[in-house]
Structure formats: C-alpha cells, structure tokens
N, C-alpha and C positions, 0 to 999 in steps of 0.2 A: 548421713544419719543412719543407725545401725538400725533396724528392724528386729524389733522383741517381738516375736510369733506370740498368740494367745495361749496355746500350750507352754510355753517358757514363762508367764506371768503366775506370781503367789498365788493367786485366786482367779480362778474360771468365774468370766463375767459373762453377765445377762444383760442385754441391752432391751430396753422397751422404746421404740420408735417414734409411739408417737404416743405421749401420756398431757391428758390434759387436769389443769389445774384452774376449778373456777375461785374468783374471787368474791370478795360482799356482794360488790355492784352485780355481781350474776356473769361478768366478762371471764370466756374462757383463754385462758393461753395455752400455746401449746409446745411442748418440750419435750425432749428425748434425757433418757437417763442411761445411764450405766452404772452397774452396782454387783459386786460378790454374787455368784448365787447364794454363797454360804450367808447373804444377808437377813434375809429371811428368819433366818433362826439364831444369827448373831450380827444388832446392829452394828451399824457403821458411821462416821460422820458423812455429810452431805454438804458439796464444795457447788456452788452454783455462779454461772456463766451468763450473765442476762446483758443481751445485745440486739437490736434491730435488724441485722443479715444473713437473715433466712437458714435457720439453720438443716432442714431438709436439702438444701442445694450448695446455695453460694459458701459458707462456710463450713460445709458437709464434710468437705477431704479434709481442711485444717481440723476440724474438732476427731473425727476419724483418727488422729495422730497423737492427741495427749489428752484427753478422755476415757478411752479406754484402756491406757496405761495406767494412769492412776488410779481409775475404777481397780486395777488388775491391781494395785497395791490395797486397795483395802478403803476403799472411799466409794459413797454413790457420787457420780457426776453429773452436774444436771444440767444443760443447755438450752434455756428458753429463752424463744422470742418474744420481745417486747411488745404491749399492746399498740394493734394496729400493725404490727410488721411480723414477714412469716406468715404463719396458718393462725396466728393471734387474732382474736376478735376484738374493734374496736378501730382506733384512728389514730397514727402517730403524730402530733402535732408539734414537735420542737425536742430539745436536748433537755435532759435531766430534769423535767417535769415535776411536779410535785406529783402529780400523779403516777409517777415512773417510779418515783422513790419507795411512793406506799403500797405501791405494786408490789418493787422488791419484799418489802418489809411483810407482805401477805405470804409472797413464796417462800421464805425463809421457814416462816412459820408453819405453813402446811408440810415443807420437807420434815423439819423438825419431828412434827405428827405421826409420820407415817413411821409404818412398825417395823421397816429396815432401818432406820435412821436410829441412831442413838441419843439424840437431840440436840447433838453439836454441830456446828454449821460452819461452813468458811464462802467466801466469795472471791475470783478471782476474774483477771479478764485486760484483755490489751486495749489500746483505745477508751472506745465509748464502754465496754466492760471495765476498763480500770480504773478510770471517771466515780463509775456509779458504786463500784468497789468502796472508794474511800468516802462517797457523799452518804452510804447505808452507813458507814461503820462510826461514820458522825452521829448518827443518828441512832446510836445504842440496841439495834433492835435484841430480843432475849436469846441467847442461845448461838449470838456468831461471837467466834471463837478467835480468829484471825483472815487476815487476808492479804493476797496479792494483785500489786497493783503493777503493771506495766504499760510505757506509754501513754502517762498520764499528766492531769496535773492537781493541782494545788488553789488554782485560781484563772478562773473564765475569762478573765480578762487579761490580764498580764501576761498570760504568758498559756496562750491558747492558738489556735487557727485563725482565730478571728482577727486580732488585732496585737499588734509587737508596739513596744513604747510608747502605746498612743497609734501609731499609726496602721491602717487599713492595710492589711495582708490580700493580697489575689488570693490565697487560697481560703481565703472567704466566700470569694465567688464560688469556686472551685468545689470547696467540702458543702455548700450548701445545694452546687449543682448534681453531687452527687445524690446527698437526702432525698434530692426532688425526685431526681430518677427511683433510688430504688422506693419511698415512700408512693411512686406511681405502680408498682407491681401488684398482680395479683395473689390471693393465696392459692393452694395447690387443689384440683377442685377431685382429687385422689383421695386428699384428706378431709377435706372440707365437705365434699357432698356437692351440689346446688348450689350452696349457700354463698359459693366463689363469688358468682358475678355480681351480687346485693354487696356483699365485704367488698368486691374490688370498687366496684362504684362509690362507695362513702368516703375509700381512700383517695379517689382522684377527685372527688367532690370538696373535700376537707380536712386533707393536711396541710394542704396552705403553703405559700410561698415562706418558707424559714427565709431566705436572704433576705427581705423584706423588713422582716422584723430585726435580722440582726443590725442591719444599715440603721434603724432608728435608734438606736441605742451603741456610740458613738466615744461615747464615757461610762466611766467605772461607776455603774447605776444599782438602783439594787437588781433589776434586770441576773449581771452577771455575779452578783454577790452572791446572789441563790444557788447553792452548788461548789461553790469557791470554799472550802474546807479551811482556806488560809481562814478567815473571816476567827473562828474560835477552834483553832487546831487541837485544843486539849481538848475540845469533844470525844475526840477519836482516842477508846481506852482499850483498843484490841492490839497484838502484834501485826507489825506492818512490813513485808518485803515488797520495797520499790524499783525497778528493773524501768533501763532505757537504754540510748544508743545514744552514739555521739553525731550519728547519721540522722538520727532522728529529732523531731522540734520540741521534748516532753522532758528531756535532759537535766534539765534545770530546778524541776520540781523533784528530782532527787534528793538533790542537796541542800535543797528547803525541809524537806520531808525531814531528813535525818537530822537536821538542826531543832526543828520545830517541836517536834513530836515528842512526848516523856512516856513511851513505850517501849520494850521490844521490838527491837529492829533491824534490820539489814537491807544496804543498799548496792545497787549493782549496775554498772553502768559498760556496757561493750562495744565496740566497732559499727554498732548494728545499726541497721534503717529501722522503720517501725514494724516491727518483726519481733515475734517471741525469741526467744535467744537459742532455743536448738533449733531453729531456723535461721536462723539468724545471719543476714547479710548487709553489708560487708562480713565476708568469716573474720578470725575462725568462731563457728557457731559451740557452743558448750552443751553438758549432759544439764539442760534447766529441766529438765523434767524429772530426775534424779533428788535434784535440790530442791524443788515441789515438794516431792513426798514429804522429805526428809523435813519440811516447815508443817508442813501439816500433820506428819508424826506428832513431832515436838509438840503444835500449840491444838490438836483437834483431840492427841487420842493420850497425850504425857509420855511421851515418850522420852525417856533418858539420854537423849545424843548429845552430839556435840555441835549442829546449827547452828548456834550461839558462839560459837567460842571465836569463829573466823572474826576478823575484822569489820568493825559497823559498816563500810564502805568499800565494795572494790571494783576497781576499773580501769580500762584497756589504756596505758601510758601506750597513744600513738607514735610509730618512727615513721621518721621523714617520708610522705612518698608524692611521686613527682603529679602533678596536678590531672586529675580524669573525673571525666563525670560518671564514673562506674568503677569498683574493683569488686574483684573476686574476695579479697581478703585485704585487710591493714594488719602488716608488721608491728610488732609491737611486746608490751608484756603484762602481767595480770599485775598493781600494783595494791595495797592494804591500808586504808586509814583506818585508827581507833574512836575516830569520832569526827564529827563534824560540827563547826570548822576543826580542821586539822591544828593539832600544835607544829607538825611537821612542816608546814606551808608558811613560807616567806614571802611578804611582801614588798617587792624589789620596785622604786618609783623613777622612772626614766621622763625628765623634761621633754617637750618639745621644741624642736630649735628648727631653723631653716633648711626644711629636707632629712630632717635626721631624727632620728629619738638619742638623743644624748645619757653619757654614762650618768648612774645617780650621782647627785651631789651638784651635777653640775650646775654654775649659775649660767644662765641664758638674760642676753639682752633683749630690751623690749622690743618687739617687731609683729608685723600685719601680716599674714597669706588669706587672701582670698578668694572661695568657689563657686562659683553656679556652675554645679554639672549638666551636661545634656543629658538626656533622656534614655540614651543608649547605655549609661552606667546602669550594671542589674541583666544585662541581657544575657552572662555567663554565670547568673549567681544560683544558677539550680533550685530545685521545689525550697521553700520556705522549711519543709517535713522531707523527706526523701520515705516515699510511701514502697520503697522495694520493687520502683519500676525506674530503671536505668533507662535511658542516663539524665537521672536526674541530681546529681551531685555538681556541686561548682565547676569549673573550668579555669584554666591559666587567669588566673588575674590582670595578667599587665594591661589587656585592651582597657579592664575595668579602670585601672591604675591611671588610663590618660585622659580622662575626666574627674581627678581627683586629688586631694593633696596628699603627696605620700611623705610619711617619712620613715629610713631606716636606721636603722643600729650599723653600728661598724660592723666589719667581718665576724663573725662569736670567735673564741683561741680556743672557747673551751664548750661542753653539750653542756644545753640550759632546758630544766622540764619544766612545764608549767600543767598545776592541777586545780582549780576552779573559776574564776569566772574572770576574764580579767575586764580591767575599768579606763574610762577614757576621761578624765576632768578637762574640762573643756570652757575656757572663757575666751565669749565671743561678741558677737553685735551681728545683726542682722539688718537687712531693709525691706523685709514684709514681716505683715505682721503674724501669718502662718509658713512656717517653714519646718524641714525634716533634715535631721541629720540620721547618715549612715556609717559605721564604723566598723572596718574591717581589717580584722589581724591574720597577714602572713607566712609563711614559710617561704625564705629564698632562696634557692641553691645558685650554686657558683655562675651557671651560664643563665641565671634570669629568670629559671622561669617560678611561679607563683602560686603555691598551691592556698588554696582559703584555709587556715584552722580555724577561727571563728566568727562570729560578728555582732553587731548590735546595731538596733533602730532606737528613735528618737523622734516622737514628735515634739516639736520645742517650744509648744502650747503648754503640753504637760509637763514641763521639767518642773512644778512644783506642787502637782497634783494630777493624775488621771481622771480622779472625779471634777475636780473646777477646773479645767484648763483657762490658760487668759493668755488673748493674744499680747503677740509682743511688739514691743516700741521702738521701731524703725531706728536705729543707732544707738542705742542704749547697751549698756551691758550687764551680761549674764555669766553665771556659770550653773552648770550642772555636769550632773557626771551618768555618762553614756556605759552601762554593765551592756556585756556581751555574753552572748552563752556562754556556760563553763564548758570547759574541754579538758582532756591529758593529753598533752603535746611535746614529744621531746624536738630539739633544734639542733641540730649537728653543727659539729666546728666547721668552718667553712663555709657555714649560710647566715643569714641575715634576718631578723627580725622587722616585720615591715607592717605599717600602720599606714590605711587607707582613709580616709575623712573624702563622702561626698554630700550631695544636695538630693540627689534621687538615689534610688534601689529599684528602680523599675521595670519584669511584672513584678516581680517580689513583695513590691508596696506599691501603695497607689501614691500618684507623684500628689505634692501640694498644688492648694489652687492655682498657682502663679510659680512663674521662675523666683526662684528668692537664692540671693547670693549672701555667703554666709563668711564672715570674715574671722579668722581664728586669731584668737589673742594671744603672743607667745612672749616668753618670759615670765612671765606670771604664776596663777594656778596651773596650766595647761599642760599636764600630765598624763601618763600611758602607767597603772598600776597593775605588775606582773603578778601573780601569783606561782613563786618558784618554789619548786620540791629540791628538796636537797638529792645529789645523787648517791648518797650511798646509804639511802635509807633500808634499815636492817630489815624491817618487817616485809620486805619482798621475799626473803629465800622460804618466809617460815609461809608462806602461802600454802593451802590446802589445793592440790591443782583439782580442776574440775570431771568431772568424767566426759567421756566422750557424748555428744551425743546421741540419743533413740528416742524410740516410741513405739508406738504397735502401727500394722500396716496400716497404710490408707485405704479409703475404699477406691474400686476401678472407675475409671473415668477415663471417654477415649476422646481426643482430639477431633473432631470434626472437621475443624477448619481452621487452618494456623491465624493465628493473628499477626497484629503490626504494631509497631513500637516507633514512633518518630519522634525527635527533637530538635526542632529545624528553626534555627536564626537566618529570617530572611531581610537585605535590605536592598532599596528601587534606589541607584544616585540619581535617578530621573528628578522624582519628583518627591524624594527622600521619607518615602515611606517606610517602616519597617516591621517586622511582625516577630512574633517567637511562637511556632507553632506546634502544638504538642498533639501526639497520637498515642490512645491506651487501648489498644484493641486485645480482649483475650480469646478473640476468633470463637468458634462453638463446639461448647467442650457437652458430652454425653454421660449422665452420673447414671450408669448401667444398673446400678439396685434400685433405681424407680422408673428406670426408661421416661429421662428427660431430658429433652436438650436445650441445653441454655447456649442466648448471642450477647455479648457484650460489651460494649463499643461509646468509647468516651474520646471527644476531640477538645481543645483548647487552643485559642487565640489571642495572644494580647500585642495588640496594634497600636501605631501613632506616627504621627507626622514630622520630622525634622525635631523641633523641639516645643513645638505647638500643645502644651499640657493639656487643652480640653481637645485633642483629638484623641487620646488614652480609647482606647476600648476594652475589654473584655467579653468573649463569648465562648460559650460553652457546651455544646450537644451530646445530650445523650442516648443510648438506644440498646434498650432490654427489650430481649425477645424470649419466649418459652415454651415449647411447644413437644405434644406427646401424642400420638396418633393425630385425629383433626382436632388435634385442642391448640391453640395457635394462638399466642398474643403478645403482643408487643408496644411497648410505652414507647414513646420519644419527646425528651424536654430538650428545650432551649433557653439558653438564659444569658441575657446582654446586658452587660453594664457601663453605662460612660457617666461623664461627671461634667459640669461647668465649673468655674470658679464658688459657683453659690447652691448648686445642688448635684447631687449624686438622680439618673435617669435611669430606671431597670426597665425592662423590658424581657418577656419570658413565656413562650409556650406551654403547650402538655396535648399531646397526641396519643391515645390512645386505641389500638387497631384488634381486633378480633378479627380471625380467619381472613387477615387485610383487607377488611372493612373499618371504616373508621365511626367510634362507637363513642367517643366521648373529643372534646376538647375547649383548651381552655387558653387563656390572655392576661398576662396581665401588663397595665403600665403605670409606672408610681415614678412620682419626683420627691426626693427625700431631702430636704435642707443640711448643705454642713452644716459640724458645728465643730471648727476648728481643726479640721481634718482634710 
C-alpha cells in the first residue's frame, strides 16, 4: 500500500481524540474524529464508523489508515464506540440492539448539528459496522445521504455467523467467544478518569453470555428478523456500495443487495478475506480508498463523476490455483455485470449419475448412492469466514472426498467460468429424522488434487422453512435444492468439475444428533445447476482498472512480543480421538501515542471420538491483557460447548485480574433443548 503523507493530502486535517457525544438518556460515547481544518469555516459532510473494538487501541492502526485519508479529502470522519465498548458509558449487551440502532440514529443527528458538518452524513463500516450501516439506512434517519457497506449481510439468519441452512456454524461459538472477551474489557482509565473500575465492573457484571441467547433461538424467529434488512429491503432509499471477498462468509449478501435494492448502487466482490479491499487479502488488494471518496463525492457533496457509470457489479473471475490454506494473492481478472441477475449468466444443468456429473441433456437411469460420513469429513474445510489469519482457507479435498459421494465431469476440452451461486437439486430419503447435508464444489487438476471453490449447508429439517422446520420421515422422499455460495471461478481444460455430497461438515457445523445416512436419488430431479459466463464477454476490456492502493500513515506501534499462529489437525489411532486445534496469538504489541500495551491471545478446540456425535466438543479461551505503568488488567473467558442428541450443554467462565489479583469472576452452565438442529 503506498503511503499519502498528510502534507500530499487536499486538506490539512485536524484530528480530536477523544470527543464525546452525549445522548437523551444522558449515556456518553466516546469518539475520535477527523475533519479539514478548513472545516470550521467551510462545512463538510460527516461519514461515521460505529463499532464495539475499541477504537483508542485495538482498531487504532486500521482507522489510522483510511480516516484520515478521506478526512484529507474533504470529509469529517467519525469513529465511535458503541455503548458499553471502548471508553463508551453503559453495557453492551448483544448485536444490533434496538438500542444500538437509536444510538446510531442520535449520532447522526448530533454530527449533522455541529457547525463543521454540512448536514449531510454517510455511514460506513466492515463487519459489525456494515451491519449497522444498512440496519440505520433502513431506518430513514434525516440527513444520511449514502452508505458503505462491507462484510455484511442482509439477513441474521441465513446467512450470518451463526447459522448456514439451518444448521449451527462453530463459529458461533467462536464469534461469540470472542464478544465475551472483548465485552469483558475495561475502558481506558486515561480517559475515563476513576470512573474505569465502576464502568469495567457493570461490564463484567452485565453483558451476559451472547451464546447463550443465541443457541435459544435455533430458527428464523423474529429474534434474527430484527436487523435482517431482507425482511422490507425497499426501506433502504439511500445509495448503497456493497464490497466483500470470496474468502470471506458475507459474499452473498452482494448479490442479494444488488438484486433487491431499487437504488443507486454498486457492488464489489475481490479475492479477499474479511478485510477492507486496500487491505485486502488474498491480494491483489485495490486503491478502495480512492473509490470511497469518489462515492461520497458523488452521493454526500454532488459531485459530477463518473462512479456511476462502471458496471452494477464487479468481481475477481478466480484462475485455477492449486489447493492451500493461505495465499499471498489469487490469479485472476476484474470482470463487469450491468445488473443483477446477470443477462450474461447461463444456466448450464448437469444430471447426476453414478460418480459423475453427466453432460446436460443427459437421461440417467434410476439408481441409489448412499452416505453416512464420519466425522473426520470438515477437518480441512477452513474457518466458516476466513477472518485474515492463515491458514485458515480449505485444504486438498480428497481426504475430505473419502467420506463422501463424489461425482465428476469428464475431463473439460474447453475453460468453463462460473459467476454466482451454483445449486444442488437433490432428491433423496433419509433414516433419521434430523439430518444435514453438505455440498461442496471443486476444482480438479490433472494429477488429483482438490481445491474447494465453494460450498453449501443444509439442514434438511428446514428444506421448507427456516422458520417451521419439521422433522422428517425415515424413507420417505424429498427434494430440495442445496445454494452454495456464490463464487467467479474459471476451470481450465484439463481439469475436472467435482461435486462432493456429505452427512457431516465438522468443526465447520455442528454434526446432527445421530449418524443419519442419507441415500441420493439419481435419475430423477437430482441435479448440479452451474451458473456459466460466457467467455468472451465484451464488458471485460472496457473496465475502468482500479488504482493502486494507499492511505495515510499508520500510527507506530512496536511488537513486544511475537505472537503464534497454529492450525493443527490432531488424530490418537489409539483410542481414535481427534482434535483441530487453532492458535490466534497476536503477541503484545505497544500503541506508543498512549503508551499502552496490549496481550492478546485466542485458542480453539473442536474434538470427538471415532465417530461417536455426542462426544463433539468445542472450547474456547480467551486472554486480554492491558497494561501502562502499574495499571495492569487482564480478562480471561472460557467457553465450552457439547451437545447430546436432545440438548446443546454450555459451560463458560470470566476471570477477571487487576495488578494479577483476581477481582471479579463468574460461571456459567445452561442445558438448552434442540430444536431440530
């Protein structure tokens, strides 16, 4: 990334540190801004960033790098913590709160106010910022203008952290062991005063175990409707640029977005993990900070460009690369739809037949294949999200491939691209009455080996409602059809299209209560629907390329103490145990403009026995630490989750230490009922 010096920016920016902003209720938050000096005496719009991760520290360096870039174009930037997180007064208790929303909707309004601001406002934000992005912009407040949204979604349930086709995602456990952790931090008593130890205290008192709450709510309830923008998408009457990765789990609420929406819009979709794009890894990372301005020229200040003119959609068409849980960059090229769905996109329907995906057209005779995979399928299938800590990207398939029904395509004669979502129609019979299917789409090269291009879950409870699931009838038959994330994937001559069908995906899902063998129906519906781009689609050459990457410096921050990164598949032939054991250590790093040192250190375990589904485990530790002269404190959570056939069992600490004494701690254990899951 090139580094813009703040003397090389349009406008000499002013940063205020630490500005606070009270609300009705009398709750202050607190936020750092950046804005023109020349604002003062010529408003500006005011673009706001509202996120729970501490912006004085933990995302200090990221906002450091495109805050004050865009401020330097002509924008106040605002980055505030959310009530209860940060140096914010109050108690964060769960995701997109009603209280969260009206929060935003207070902040807007006060920027709006103030007499640098022009009164026009945008909101932007990755994550849990691009979340709340689209949930404010539903909500019409006066004065925003546009917004960006990256990393997000559309809908809480379907296609979230929490839960994929119905079925229980680990990184349920995972992103809520995370909240516990940082939701256990204190604020900075720099800024705060005193007033630190009373605020940290109500935080460890009462933000409450989130996984807790999220396990009771199992189905598409109004729970996750709250938030879910799908619900009445024409709410939303601002311009919308939606930006994701194909690395990353939010993908898909792209192409929703841009179907859904009757605004102003562009959509953008790169190589990348869950990463802003001029960060952006897998490379190559692009000039998003550039393309920023140039949306908020456009919809904040009227500006006469050309923003608009590029294609509604564009996105990294993947080239072959041979299967890792990490790369530097994916080959590839920038490609341009005029709208979504595409006119351009063909849908090519390949039968299933014995071991093979057959050319269209074909008729296939009637016949049986059926799975119960062990337990071990899922062990190379990488984070659920690829959160931009390697190596967590899938791995060679084939081990996955020997617990499952495969079938391929003949050799390709000729390159075949596919650009959105492909589908798996699927008529089968089962013999429990809860069971999951997993479906996963290949790339073969010549000597075997397997790289994942996409996949899909299934609980096949839900196959005709998320909301009523109903169990199903031991040999009966069904069909439903299995979407997988959308991808751009080109397939070179020479390789093989290859479709994986198993019974588990696990950690990635949580297995069903029982082994349940799942018998595929072939002949029949039982189809693999490709979505193929033609190759010599014109609107590639006329692409606008992007700029290179920048931003303005970061601030200094020294390493302390290297951290550790592990991802380690263990298995015992003893006594046929086996684990996947993950390490996110980012050692303790020193943010020299406040003289603080932060420790922080996340482990992950998901265990089980041969193929014994109630020995599953999940467990989680975390361990923030912070500390500046003798000011010294550090949180530690634990959080274990197992399941029986008939309940899900948590189990989960909270350890909090001052000057390593221990000053607070807490327990919890809860038995939660499935409910078809």
């Amino acid at each position: 990334m090139r580094i813009v010096e703040a003397e090389d920016l349009p406008h000499r920016v002013r940063e205020d540190e630490t500005v606070w902003i009270e609300l009705k209720d009398g709750t202050r938050l607190a936020g750092r801004i950046w804005r023109p000096e020349s604002s003062d005496a010529e408003p500006v719009p005011a673009v706001l960033e509202f996120i729970p991760y501490r912006r004085r520290d933990l995302t200090a360096k990221r906002d450091s790098v495109h805050h004050p870039y865009m401020a330097g174009h002509g924008y106040a930037c605002v980055r505030v913590d959310l009530r209860g997180s940060g140096d914010s007064e109050g108690v964060l208790q769960d995701e997109y709160l009603e209280q969260e929303l009206s929060d935003a909707e207070e902040v807007l309004a006060w920027l709006a106010a103030q007499p640098w601001c022009s009164g026009r406002t945008g909101m932007m934000g990755i994550s849990w910022g691009g979340f709340n992005a689209l949930q404010v912009a539903a909500r019409r407040p006066p004065g925003l203008g546009a917004i960006i949204t990256a990393c997000s979604t559309d809908d809480r349930y379907a296609d979230d952290v929490h839960y994929m086709g119905g079925c229980l995602l680990s990184d349920n456990l995972s992103w809520a062991s995370t909240m516990f952790a940082y939701n256990s931090c204190p604020p900075d008593p720099e800024v705060v005063g005193d007033a630190w130890r009373r605020m940290w205290r109500e935080r460890l008192d009462h933000s409450g175990l989130w996984l807790d709450t999220w396990l009771r709510h199992q189905r598409r309830d109004a729970y996750w409707r709250h938030g879910s923008v799908c619900e009445d998408i024409g709410a939303i009457e601002v311009p919308v640029m939606a930006v994701s990765g194909w690395a990353d789990g939010y993908s898909n609420a792209v192409f929703r977005l841009m179907e859904g929406l009757d605004v102003p819009r562009l959509g953008l979709i790169g190589p990348w993990s869950h990463k802003y794009p001029h960060l952006g890894q897998p490379g190559p990372a692009i000039g998003f900070l550039q393309q920023c301005v140039r949306w908020w020229d456009r919809w904040l200040k009227d500006a006469d460009n050309d923003v608009m003119d590029e294609p509604m959609l564009r996105s990294w068409m993947q080239e072959s690369a041979p299967p890792s849980t990490a790369y530097s960059e994916r080959p590839g090229r920038w490609v341009g739809e005029p709208s979504w769905p595409s006119p351009h996109i063909t849908e090519v329907v390949r039968p299933l037949a014995p071991n093979r995906l057959a050319p269209p057209g074909t008729e296939v005779a009637p016949e049986e294949a059926t799975v119960l995979s062990p337990l071990s399928v899922g062990q190379f299938a990488g984070k659920w999200c690829s959160y931009n800590a390697p190596p967590d990207l899938p791995y060679d398939q084939r081990e996955e491939d020997g617990g499952s029904l495969v079938f391929d395509t003949e050799v390709l004669t000729e390159r075949t691209e596919i650009l959105g979502a492909p589908v798996l129609d699927l008529e089968f019979t089962c013999d429990r009455p809860v069971a999951m299917v997993a479906v996963r789409l290949s790339d073969v090269d010549p000597h075997g080996k397997a790289t994942r291009v996409t996949y899909g879950l299934l609980n096949l409870t839900h196959a005709e409602s998320h909301a009523e699931p109903r169990s199903l009838v031991p040999g009966e038959r069904y069909r439903v059809s299995v979407p997988m994330n959308g991808v751009a994937q080109a397939f070179p001559a020479g390789h093989r299209i290859r479709l994986s069908v198993s019974t588990s995906y696990w950690p990635l899902a949580w297995p069903a209560p029982e082994p349940a063998a799942l018998t595929v129906l072939l002949g029949g519906s039982t189809a693999l629907r490709l979505p193929v781009r033609p190759l010599d689609e014109a609107d590639d050459v006329s692409l606008r390329p992007f700029d290179a990457p920048e931003g303005t410096r970061p601030i200094d921050t020294a390493q302390l103490r290297t951290g550790e990164q592990q991802w380690e598949v263990a298995r015992d032939l003893v006594d046929y145990r086996s684990a996947l054991n993950v390490v996110k250590d980012l050692g303790t790093v020193r943010f020299e403009d406040i003289g603080l040192d932060v420790t922080r250190r996340s482990t992950e375990r998901y265990s089980w026995q041969g193929d014994d589904f109630a020995s599953v485990e999940g467990r989680t530790e975390w361990r923030m630490r912070f500390t500046r002269g003798d000011w010294d404190v550090e949180a530690v959570t634990v959080t274990v989750l197992t399941s029986t056939p008939e309940e899900f069992h948590l189990h989960a600490t909270l350890d909090a230490f001052e000057g390593g004494v221990r000053v607070a701690a807490r327990t919890w254990n809860t038995a939660i009922p499935r409910d078809h899951v």
